[in-house]
C-alpha positions in Angstrom: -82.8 35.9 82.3 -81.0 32.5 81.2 -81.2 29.6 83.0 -78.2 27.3 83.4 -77.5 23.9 84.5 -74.5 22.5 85.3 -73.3 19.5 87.3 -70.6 20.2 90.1 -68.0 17.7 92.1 -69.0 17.3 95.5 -66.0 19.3 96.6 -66.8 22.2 94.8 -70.9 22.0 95.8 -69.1 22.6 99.2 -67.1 24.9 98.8 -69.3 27.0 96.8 -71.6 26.2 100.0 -69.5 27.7 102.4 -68.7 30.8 100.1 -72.8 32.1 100.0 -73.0 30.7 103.9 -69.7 33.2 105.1 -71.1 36.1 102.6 -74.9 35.8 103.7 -75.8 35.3 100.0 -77.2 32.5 97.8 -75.3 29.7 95.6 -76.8 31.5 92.5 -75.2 35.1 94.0 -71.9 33.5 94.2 -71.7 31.7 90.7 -72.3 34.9 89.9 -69.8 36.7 91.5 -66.9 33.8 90.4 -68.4 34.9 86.8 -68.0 38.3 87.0 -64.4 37.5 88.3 -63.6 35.1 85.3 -64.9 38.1 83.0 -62.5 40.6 84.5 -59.3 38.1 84.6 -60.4 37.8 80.9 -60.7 41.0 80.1 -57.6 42.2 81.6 -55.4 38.9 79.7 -57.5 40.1 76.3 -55.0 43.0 77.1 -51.6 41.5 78.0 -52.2 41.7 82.0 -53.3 39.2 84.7 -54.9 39.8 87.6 -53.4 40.1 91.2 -54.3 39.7 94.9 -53.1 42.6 96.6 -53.4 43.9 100.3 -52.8 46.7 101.8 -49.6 47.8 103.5 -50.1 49.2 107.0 -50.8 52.8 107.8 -48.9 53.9 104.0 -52.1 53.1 102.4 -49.5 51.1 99.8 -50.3 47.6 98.2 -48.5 44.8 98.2 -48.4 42.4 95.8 -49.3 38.8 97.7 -50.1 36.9 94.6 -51.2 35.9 91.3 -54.1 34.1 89.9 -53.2 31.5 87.1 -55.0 29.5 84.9 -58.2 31.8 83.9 
C-alpha cells in the first residue's frame, strides 16, 4: 500500500474530523471514501455525465433530483 502525505487547511482537518467522528471510521477511511467519490464523478464526466444527489420521493420509491456536484 502507498503512503501519502499531504498538508490540509485547518478547516478542512476539521471537517474531515467530524466526517470519520459521525461515521464511526478513521481520517484515513474517509480520504478514502472522498477518493473513491472523486474516481466515480471522474469516471462518469470521462463519459459526458455528472454526478447527482438524489433522494427519494416518499412512498413512490421515485428520485428526485436535489442537486448537482460541480467542479470535480
Amino acid at each position: 500500500m502507498s503512503r501519502l502525505t499531504i498538508n490540509l487547511s485547518h478547516e478542512i482537518d476539521q471537517k474531515l474530523t467530524d466526517i470519520a467522528n459521525r461515521n464511526g471510521i478513521t481520517k484515513a477511511e474517509a480520504m478514502r471514501k472522498a477518493f473513491a467519490l472523486l474516481a466515480v464523478a471522474d469516471s462518469l464526466k470521462q463519459r459526458g455525465n455528472s454526478l447527482g444527489i438524489v433522494r427519494e420521493n416518499g412512498n413512490e420509491h421515485r428520485l428526485e433530483v436535489v442537486g448537482s456536484v460541480i467542479g470535480l
